[in-house]
TORSE-530671 format. One record per residue: residue in one letter; x, z, y of N, C-alpha, C in turn. Coordinates in steps of 0.2 Angstrom, whole numbers. Layout:
TORSE-530671
   type     n_u     n_w     n_v    ca_u    ca_w    ca_v     c_u     c_w     c_v
      A       X       Z       Y       X       Z       Y       X       Z       Y
...
***
This chain:
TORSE-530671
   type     n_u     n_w     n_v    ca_u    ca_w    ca_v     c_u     c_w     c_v
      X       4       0      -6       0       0       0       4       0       6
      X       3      -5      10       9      -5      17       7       1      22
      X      12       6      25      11       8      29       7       7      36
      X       4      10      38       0      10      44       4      12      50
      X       5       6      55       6       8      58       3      10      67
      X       4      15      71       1      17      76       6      18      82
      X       2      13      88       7      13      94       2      17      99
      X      -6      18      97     -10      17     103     -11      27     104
      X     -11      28     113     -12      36     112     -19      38     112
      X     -22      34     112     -31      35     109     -32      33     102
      X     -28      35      98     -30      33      92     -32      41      89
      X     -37      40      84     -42      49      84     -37      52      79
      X     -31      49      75     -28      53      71     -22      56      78
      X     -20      52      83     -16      54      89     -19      61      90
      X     -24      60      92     -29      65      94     -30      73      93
      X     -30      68      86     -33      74      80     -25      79      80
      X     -20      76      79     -11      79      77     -12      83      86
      X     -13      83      91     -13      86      95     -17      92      95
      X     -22      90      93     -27      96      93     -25     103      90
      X     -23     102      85     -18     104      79     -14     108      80
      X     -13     107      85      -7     113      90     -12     122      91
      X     -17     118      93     -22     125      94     -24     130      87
      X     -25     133      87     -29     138      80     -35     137      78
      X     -39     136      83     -46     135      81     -48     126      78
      X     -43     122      81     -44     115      75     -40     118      71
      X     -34     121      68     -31     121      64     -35     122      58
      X     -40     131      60     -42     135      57     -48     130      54
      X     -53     125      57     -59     121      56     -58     118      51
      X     -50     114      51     -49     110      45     -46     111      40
      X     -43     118      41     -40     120      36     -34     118      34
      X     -29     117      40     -23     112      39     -20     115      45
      X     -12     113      46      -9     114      51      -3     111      50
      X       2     109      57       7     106      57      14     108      56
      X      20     103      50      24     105      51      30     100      52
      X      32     102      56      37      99      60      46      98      59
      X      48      92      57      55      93      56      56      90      48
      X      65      88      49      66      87      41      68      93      39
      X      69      98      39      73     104      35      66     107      34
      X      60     106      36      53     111      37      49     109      30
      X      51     100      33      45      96      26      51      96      19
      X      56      95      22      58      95      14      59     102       9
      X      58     107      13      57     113      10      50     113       7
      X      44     112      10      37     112       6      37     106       1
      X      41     101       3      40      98      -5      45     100      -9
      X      51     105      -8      53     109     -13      50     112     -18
      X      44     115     -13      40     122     -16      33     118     -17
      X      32     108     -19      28     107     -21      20     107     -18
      X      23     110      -9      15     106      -5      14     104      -4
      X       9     101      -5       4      95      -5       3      93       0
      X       5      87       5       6      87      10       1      82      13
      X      -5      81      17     -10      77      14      -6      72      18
      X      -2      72      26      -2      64      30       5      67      31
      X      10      63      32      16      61      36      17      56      40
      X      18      57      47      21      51      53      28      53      53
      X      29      49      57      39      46      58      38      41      62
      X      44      43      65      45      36      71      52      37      70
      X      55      32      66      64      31      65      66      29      74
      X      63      29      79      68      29      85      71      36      86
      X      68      40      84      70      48      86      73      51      79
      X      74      47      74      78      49      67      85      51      70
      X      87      57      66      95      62      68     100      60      63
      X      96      57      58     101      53      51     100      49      47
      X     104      50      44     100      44      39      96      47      31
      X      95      52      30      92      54      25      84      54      26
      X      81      53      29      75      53      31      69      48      28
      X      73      40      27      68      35      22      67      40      16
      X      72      42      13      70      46       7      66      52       6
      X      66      55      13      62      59      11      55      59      11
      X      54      53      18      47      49      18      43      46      12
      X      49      43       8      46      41       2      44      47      -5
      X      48      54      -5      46      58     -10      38      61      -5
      X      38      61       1      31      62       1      28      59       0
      X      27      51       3      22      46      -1      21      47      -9
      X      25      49     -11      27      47     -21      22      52     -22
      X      21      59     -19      18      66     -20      11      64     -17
      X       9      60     -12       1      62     -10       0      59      -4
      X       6      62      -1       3      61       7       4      53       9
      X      -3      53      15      -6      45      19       2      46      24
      X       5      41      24      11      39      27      10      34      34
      X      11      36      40       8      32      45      16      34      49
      X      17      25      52      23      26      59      20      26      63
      X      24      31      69      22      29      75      26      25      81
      X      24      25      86      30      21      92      32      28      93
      X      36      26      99      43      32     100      37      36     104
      X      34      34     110      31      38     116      25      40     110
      X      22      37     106      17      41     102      17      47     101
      X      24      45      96      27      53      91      28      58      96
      X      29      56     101      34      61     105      26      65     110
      X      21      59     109      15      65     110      12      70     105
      X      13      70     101      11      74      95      15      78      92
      X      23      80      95      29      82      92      26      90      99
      X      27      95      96      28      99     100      36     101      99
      X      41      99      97      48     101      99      49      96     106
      X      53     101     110      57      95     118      60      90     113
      X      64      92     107      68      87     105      65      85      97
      X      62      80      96      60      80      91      63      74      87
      X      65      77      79      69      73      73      65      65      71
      X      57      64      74      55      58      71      50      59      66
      X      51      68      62      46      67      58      40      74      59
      X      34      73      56      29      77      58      24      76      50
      X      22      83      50      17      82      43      11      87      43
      X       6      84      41       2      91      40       2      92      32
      X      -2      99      33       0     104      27      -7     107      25
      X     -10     109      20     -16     111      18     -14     120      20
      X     -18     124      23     -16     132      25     -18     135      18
      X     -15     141      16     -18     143      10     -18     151      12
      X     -21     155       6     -22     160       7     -21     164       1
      X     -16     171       2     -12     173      -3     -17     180      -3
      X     -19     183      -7     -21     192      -8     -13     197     -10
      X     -16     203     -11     -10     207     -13     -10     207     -21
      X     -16     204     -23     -15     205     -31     -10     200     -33
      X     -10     194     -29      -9     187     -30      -1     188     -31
      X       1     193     -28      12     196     -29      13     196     -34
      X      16     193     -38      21     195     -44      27     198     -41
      X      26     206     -42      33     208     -40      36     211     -45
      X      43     210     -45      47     211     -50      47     222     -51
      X      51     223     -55      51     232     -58      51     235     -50
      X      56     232     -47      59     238     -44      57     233     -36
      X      52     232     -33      52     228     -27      54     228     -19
      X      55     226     -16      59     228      -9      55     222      -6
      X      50     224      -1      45     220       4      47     222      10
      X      43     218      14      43     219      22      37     217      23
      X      34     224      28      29     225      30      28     225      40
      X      24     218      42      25     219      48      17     220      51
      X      18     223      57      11     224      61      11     222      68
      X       4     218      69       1     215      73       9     212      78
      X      12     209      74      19     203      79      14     198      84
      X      17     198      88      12     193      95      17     188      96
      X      23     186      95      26     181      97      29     178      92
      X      24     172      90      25     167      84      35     165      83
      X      37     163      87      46     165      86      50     171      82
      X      46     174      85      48     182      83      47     181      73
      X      40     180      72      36     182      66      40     176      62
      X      41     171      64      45     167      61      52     168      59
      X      57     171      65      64     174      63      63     179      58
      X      59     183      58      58     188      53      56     185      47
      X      53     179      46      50     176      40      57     174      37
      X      61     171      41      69     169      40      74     172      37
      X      74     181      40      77     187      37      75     190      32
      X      67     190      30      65     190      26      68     187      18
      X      69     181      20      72     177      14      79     180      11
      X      81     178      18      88     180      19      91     185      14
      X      85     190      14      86     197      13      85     199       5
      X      80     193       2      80     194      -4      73     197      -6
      X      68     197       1      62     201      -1      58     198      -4
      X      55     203      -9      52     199     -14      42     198     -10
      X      42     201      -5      35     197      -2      36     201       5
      X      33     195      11      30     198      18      23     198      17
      X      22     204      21      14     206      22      12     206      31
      X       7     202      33       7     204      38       3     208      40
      X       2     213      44      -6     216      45      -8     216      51
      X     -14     216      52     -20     214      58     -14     211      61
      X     -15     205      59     -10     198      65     -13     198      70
      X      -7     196      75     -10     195      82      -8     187      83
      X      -3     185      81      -2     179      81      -4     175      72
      X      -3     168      73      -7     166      68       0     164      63
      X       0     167      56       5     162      52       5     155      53
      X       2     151      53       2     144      56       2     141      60
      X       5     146      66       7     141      73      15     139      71
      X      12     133      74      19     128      74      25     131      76
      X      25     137      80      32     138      81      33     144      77
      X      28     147      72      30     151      65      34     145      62
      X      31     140      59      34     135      55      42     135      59
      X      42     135      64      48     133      66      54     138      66
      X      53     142      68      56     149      69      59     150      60
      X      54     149      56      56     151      48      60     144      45
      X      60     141      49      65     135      47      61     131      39
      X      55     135      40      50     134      32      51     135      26
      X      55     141      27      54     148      25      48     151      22
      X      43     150      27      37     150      27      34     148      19
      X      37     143      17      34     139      10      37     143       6
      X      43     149       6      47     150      -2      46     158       0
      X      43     162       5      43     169       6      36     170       3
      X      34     175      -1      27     174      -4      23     179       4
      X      21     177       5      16     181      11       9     182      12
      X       7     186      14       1     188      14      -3     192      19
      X      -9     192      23     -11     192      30     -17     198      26
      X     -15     203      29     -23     209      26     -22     215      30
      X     -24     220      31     -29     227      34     -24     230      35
      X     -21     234      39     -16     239      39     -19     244      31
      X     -25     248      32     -26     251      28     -27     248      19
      X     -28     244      18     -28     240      12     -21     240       9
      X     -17     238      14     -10     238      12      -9     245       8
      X      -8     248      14      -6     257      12      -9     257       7
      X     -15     258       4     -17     259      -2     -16     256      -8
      X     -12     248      -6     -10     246     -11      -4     247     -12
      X       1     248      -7      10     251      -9       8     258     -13
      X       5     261     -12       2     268     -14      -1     268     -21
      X      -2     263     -22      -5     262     -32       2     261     -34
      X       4     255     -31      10     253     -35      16     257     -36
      X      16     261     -29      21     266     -29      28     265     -27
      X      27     261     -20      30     259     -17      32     263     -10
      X      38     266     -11      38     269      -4      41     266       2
      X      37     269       7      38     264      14      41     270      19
      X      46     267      24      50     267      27      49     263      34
      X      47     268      38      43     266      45      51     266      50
      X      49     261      55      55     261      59      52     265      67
      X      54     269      68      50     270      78      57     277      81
      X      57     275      87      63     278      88      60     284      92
      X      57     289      88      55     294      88      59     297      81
      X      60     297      76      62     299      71      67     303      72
      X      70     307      66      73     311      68      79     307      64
      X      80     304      59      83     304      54      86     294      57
      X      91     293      57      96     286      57      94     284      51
      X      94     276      52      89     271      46      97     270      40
      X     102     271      42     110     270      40     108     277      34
      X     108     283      35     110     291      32     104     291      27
      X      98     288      29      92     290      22      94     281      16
      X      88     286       9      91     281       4      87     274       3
      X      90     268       4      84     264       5      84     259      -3
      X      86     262      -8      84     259     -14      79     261     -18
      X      77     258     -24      72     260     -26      66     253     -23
      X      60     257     -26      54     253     -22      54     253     -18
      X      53     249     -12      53     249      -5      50     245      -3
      X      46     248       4      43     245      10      48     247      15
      X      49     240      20      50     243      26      45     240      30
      X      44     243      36      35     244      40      39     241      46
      X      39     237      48      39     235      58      33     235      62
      X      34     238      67      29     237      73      29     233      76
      X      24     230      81      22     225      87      28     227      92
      X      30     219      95      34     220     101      35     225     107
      X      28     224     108      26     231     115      24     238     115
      X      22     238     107      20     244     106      22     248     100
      X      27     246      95      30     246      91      24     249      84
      X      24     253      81      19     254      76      13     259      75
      X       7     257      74       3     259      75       4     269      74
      X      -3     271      76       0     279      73      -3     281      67
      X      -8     276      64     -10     275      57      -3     272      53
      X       3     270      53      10     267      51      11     275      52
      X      13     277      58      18     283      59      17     288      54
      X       9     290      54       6     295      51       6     294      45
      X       4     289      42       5     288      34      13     286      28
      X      16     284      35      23     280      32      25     287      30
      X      31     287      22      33     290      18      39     293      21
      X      43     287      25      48     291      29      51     287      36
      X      49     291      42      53     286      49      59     289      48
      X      62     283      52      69     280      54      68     279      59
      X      75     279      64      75     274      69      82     273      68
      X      85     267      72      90     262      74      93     267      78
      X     101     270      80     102     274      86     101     267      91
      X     102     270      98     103     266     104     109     270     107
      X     113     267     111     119     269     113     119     266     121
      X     113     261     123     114     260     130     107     264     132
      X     104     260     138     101     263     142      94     258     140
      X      95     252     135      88     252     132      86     258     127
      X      78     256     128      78     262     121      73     258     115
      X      76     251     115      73     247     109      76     241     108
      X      75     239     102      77     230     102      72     228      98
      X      72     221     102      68     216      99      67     214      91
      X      60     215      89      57     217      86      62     212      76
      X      64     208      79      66     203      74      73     204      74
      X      76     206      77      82     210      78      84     216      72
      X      77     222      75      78     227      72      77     228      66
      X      73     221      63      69     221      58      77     218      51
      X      81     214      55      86     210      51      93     217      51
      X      93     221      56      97     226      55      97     231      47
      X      88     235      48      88     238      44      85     234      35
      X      84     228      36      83     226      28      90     224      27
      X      95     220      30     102     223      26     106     226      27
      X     103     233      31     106     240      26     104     243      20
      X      98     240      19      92     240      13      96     235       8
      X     100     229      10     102     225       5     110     229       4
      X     113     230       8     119     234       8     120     241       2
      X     113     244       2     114     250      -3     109     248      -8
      X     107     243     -10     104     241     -16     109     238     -22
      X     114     233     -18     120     232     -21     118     224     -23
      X     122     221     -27     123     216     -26     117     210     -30
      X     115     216     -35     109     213     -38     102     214     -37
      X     103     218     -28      96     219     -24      91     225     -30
      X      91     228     -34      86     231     -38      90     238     -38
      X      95     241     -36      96     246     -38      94     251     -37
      X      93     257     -42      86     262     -40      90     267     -37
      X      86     272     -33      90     278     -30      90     282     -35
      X      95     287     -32      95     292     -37      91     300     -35
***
């Protein structure tokens, strides 16, 4: 089947890839955008079903790019070119690679975790700045967690700069969007202890023991973590500070203390406490 190709900016798929940006088409259609070659090749890594992919080879960064386009087409997705000024209206990067896709949204529960014996999660609450909840999705990985939880989101996992921020990461971190309360109740079956970070604590996130089962809990940018987290977490932490702030940003502190987590778990990430 020959590719379609599209130069007009009134065309209703143009249209439609703008709209796309906002959450309430995203959330209608059940779909969202993801942008880049390291983004798309990661969810056909992990096998997602990609329903459309555009490209406009004027803005290609190299040459591996026909190939990726044709493992999509091979997998499912409608394959359409666009012109340079098209692409570049439906690209929300200032600099964008050429390629663009949309992605079916899904939705994960907490049953839905296969976690191994001994698990180490990250638990964050109400993140408002989609870069932030992305870099964390990124650390995340990094870190070896075996699943992110998010509670009462403020921003939405499938804003485009989540996808971007996690480099698509997003596809291989098992994640999951639910109730601050619910959560608790379910680290609490499984028997999972959580580890609250708020620089109120008494005890340095370095000196207590972070193997074993483990949650660690993040709070929101402005307000750090709820007093339902404070109250119920098994053990607060904080970061010391040494200047004249008395916090670091939220994705910062979040990469600080999971590999000190990964640092005292050891090399094969499961080691239990003693």
């Amino acid at each position: 089947m020959p590719i379609e190709k599209i130069s007009s900016l009134q065309n209703p798929r143009v249209k439609q890839l703008v709209k796309l940006r906002d959450r309430r088409p995203r959330d209608e259609a059940g779909v969202f955008l993801v942008e880049g070659y390291r983004e798309i090749r990661r969810a056909l890594e992990k096998n997602v079903l990609l329903t459309e992919l555009y490209f406009s080879p004027e803005w290609f960064l190299g040459e591996n790019e026909p190939a990726l386009i044709e493992q999509a087409r091979t997998a499912g997705a409608q394959v359409c070119e666009l012109a340079k000024e098209t692409f570049a209206k439906v690209a929300y990067r200032e600099r964008p690679d050429g390629l663009l896709a949309v992605a079916p949204q899904w939705k994960r529960a907490l049953a839905d975790l296969a976690l191994p014996a001994v698990p180490f999660v990250l638990v964050v609450e109400a993140i408002e700045k989609p870069g932030n909840l992305g870099t964390i999705l990124r650390s995340a990985d990094a870190a070896g967690c075996d699943a992110v939880i998010v509670c009462d989101p403020v921003t939405d996992i499938f804003n485009p700069n989540v996808v971007r921020a996690s480099t698509g990461v997003l596809f291989s971190v098992p994640l999951v969007v639910e109730e601050s309360a619910r959560v608790l109740a379910w680290l609490r079956e499984k028997k999972i202890r959580t580890v609250a970070t708020t620089p109120a604590a008494e005890q340095v996130y370095s000196e207590v023991d972070l193997r074993g089962a483990l949650a660690v809990v993040m709070g929101s940018e402005q307000y750090g973590l709820s007093e339902f987290w404070l109250k119920n977490a098994d053990l607060p932490v904080r970061i010391p500070m040494a200047g004249q702030a008395d916090s670091l940003n939220v994705a910062m502190a979040t990469i600080i203390t999971l590999f000190e987590a990964v640092r005292q778990r050891g090399p094969n990430g499961t080691r239990s406490g003693t």
